[in-house]
N, C-alpha and C positions, 0 to 999 in steps of 0.2 A: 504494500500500500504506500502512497502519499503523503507527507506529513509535511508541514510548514516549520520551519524552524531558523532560529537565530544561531548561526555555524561562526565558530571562532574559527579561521582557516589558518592564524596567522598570529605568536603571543603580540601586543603592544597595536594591534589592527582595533578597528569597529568589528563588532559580530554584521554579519552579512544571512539577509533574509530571504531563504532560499527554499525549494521541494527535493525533501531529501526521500531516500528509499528506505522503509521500514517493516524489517521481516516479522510474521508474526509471534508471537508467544511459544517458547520450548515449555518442555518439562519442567514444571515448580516457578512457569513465570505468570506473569500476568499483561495485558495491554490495555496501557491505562490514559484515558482521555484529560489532557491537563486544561482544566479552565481555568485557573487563575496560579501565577510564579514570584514570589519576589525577588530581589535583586538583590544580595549579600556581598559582603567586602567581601568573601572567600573567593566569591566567581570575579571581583576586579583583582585580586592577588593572582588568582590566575593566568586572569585575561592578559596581566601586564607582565608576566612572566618572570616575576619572582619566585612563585611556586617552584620549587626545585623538581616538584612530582608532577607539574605538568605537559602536559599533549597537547600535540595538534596535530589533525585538527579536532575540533571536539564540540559538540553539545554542551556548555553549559548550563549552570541551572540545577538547583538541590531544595529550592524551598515553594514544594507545590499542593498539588490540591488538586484532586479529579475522577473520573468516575473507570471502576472497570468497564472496558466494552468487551473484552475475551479473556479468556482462563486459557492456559497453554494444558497439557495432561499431568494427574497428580497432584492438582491444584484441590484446595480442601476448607482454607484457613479463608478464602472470598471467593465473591463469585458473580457475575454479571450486573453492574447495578449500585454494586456497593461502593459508597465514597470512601474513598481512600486520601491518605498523606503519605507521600514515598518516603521513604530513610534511609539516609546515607550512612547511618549506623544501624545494620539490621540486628534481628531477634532470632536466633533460628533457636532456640531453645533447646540445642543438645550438642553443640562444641564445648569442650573444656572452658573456654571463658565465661560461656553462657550458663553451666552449671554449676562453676563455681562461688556465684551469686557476690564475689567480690567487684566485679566491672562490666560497665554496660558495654566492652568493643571487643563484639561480637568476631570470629576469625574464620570462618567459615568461607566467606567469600572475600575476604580482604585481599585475597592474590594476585584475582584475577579484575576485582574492582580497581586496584592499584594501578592494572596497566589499560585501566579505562575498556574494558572488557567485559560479557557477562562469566557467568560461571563457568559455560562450555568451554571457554577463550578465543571467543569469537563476538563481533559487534554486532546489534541490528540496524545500525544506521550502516548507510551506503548511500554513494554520490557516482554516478556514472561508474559500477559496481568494484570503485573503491570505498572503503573501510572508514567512519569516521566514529572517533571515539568516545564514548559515554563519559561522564563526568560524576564521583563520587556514586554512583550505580545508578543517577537519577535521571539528570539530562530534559529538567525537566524547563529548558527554553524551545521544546518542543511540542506544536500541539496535542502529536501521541508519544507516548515511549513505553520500551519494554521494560519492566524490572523482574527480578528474583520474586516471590510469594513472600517467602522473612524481608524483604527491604519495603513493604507497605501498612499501614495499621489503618485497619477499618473502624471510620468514623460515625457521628450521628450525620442523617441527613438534611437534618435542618439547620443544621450550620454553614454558613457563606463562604463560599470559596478564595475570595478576594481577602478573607479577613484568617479564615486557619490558615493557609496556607504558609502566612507566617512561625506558625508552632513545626513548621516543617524543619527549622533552624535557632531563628531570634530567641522568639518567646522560649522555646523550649531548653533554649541553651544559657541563656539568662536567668531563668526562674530556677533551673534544674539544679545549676551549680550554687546556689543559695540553701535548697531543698536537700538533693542526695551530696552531694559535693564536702561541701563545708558543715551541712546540717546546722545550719546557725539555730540558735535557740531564743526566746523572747526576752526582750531585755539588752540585746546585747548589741552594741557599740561596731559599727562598720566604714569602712571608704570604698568608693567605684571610684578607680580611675576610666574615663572615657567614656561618657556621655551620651552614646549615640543608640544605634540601636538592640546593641545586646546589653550597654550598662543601663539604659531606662529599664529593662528587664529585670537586671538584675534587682533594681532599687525597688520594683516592682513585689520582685519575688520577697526582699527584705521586707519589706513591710505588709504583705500575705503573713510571714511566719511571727511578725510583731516585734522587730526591733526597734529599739529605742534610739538611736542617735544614729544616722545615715548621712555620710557627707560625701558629694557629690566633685568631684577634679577634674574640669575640662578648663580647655585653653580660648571657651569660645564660651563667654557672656551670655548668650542668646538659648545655653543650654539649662540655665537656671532654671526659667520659666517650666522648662520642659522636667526638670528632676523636679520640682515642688511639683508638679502635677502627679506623679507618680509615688511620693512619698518620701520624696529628699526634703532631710530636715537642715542641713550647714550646705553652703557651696563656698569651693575655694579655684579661685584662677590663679595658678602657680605661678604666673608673670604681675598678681599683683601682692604677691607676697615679700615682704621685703628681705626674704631673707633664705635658712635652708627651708625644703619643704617637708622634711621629715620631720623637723622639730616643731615647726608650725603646728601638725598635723596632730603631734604626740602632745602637744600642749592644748589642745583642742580636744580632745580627750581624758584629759586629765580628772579622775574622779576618788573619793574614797579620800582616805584620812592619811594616807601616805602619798596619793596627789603622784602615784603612777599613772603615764599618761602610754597611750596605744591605744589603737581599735584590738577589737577580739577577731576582727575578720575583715581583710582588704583583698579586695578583687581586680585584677588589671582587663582592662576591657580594650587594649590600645594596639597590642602586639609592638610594644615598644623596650626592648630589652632595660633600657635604662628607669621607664618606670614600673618595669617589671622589679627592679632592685629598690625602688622608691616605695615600693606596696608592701612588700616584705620587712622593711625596717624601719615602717611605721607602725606595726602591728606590734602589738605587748608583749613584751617581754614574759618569757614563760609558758603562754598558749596561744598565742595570736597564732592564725592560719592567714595565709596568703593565697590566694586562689588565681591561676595566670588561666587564662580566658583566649587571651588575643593571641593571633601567631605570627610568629617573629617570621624575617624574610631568611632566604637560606644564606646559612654558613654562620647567623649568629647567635651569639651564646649569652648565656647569665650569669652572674655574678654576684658576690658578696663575701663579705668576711666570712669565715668561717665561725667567730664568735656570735654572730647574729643566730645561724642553726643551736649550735651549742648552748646558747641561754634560752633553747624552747620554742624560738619560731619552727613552724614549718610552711614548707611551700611545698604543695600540693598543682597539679594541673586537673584540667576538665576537657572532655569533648562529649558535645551535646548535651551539655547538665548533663552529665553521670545518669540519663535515662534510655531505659528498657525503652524501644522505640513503639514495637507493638503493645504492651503492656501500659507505657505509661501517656504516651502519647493522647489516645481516647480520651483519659482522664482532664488532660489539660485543656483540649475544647469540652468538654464536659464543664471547667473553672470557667471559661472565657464567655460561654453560653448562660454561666448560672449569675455572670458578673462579681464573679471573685478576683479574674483580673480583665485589662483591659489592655485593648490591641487596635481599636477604632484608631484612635487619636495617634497613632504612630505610622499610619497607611498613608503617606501626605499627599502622595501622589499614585494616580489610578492611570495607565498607558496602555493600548493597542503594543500587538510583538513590533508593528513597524516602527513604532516610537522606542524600542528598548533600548538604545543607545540613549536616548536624552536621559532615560532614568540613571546609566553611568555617569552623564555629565552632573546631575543634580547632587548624585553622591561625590564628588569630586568637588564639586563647591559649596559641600554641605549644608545642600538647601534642603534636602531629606533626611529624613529619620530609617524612610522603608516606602519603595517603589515598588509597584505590584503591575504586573505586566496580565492583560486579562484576555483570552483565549476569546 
């Protein structure tokens, strides 16, 4: 069949909207109609070819929303009809990572997803019947795409597609690492470095679970508005700080009779290595956890004293909030539905695929929070 799709042919190019060839459904897949994609920094690291793990050419696109229209053979878990959210972290419920109930990243198909592949190791995109390659198992800047049965989680149907779509990535990645990650507890004292649209999640998720003191660290004024809207209690612009940021931070904090200052829990939302070491040693001495979020460009690394770990911080990473994608996924439009959290106010901008480059351009002059491209 025919499918419409925005094809990365090229890293540092526009995606070009093109009719690509898409085979249908193997063994344990599904072909799944994408009505509505958002646009995630992840697919602009790629796009520009920092990703060290990127291809080309390729389908981009991981954060979608849409209906099965076929079931390949062996298929059991959906089935024709059923609204799906694809997962670039699948669930197959019986790999050793999967049963050992320690982590959500799944390894079952990581091999073959890796080299932008399905399981078989083979693509179902094709262009004048060469190969073009899937993106995190999703690929979902296309109007159909093929997935695995474990890389989809069957949702309610009265939820809008324009609006989950996002819990395909943001929301779920944001909330998660607040929730399974860190497990912050109520009461307790935090900072989001980076503002945009996985740390409004995060500050989201923070104040779902009831903490008390949430400060917000962007370099861009215009984000204030946007963390008070979500449940940012302090915001700080580190350029109008007069001084170190860590000490600010730890003074800003500062509680109790001995007037030790740290968050119990700092999140880097930036993929910036340097405030990746800025998150971690602002956090309390003793148990502060540090949560890194964002991802750094290849070849760089992190850093700290080694006296920082040893007085009790730790630094911990996340991918996808630490969530079960089929399992927990459901749950979280099941919140966004009941209005436990909210995702409206974060969709700024609604595009046709032919416009899906302008939705890159908005995220590059940070006129967006979260671009939804609508089939």
């Amino acid at each position: 069949m025919k499918t419409r799709a925005a094809v990365a042919f090229e890293k540092g190019k526009p995606l070009e909207i093109v009719d690509v060839d898409l085979e249908g459904p193997k063994d344990g897949e599904v072909l799944v109609e994408v009505k509505a994609t958002g646009i995630c920094h992840t697919d602009e690291f790629t796009l520009s070819g920092a990703d060290p793990e990127g291809l080309f050419p390729a389908i981009l696109g991981h954060e979608g929303a849409g209906v099965v229209v076929d079931v390949g053979p062996g298929v059991s878990s959906v089935a024709k009809g059923d609204h799906v959210i694809p997962l670039y972290t699948p669930e197959c419920r019986s790999c050793p990572s999967c049963l050992s109930r320690k982590t959500n990243l799944c390894t079952s198909i990581r091999a073959t997803q890796g080299q932008g592949l399905m399981p078989d190791g083979t693509s179902r995109f094709s262009i004048d019947g060469k190969p073009i390659h899937h993106y995190m198992g999703c690929s979902t800047f296309s109007n159909f795409t093929v997935l695995p049965e474990i890389a989809v989680a069957k949702v309610r149907k009265d939820a809008p597609f324009d609006k989950i779509c996002y819990i395909g990535c943001g929301v779920t990645t944001g909330v998660g690492a607040v929730i399974n990650t860190a497990k912050v507890e109520p009461g307790a004292t935090a900072v989001v470095f980076g503002l945009g649209g996985i740390g409004l999640n995060v500050i989201q998720g923070l104040k779902l679970v009831g903490a008390d003191m949430i400060i917000g660290v962007d370099l861009n004024n215009s984000k204030k508005a946007w963390g008070e809207r979500f449940g940012m209690t302090h915001f700080v612009n580190p350029k109008e700080v007069g001084g170190d940021l860590v000490a600010h931070l730890v003074n800003m904090t500062k509680r109790g009779a001995d007037q030790i200052g740290g968050a119990d829990y700092t999140f880097d939302c930036t993929g910036n290595v340097e405030v990746m070491r800025t998150a971690l040693e602002c956090s309390h001495r003793g148990w502060g956890q540090s949560i890194i979020i964002g991802v750094a460009g290849a070849g760089q690394e992190i850093k700290t004293r080694p006296f920082q770990l040893v007085t009790g911080r730790v630094w911990k990473g996340t991918a996808f909030g630490g969530a079960r994608g089929r399992t927990d996924v459901p749950r979280i439009v099941d919140w966004y539905m009941d209005g436990k959290i909210q995702i409206d106010p974060m969709i700024t901008h609604t595009l046709p695929l032919a416009d899906i480059n302008k939705g890159f351009d908005l995220m590059h002059a940070g006129e967006s929070i979260r671009s939804v491209v609508v089939f």
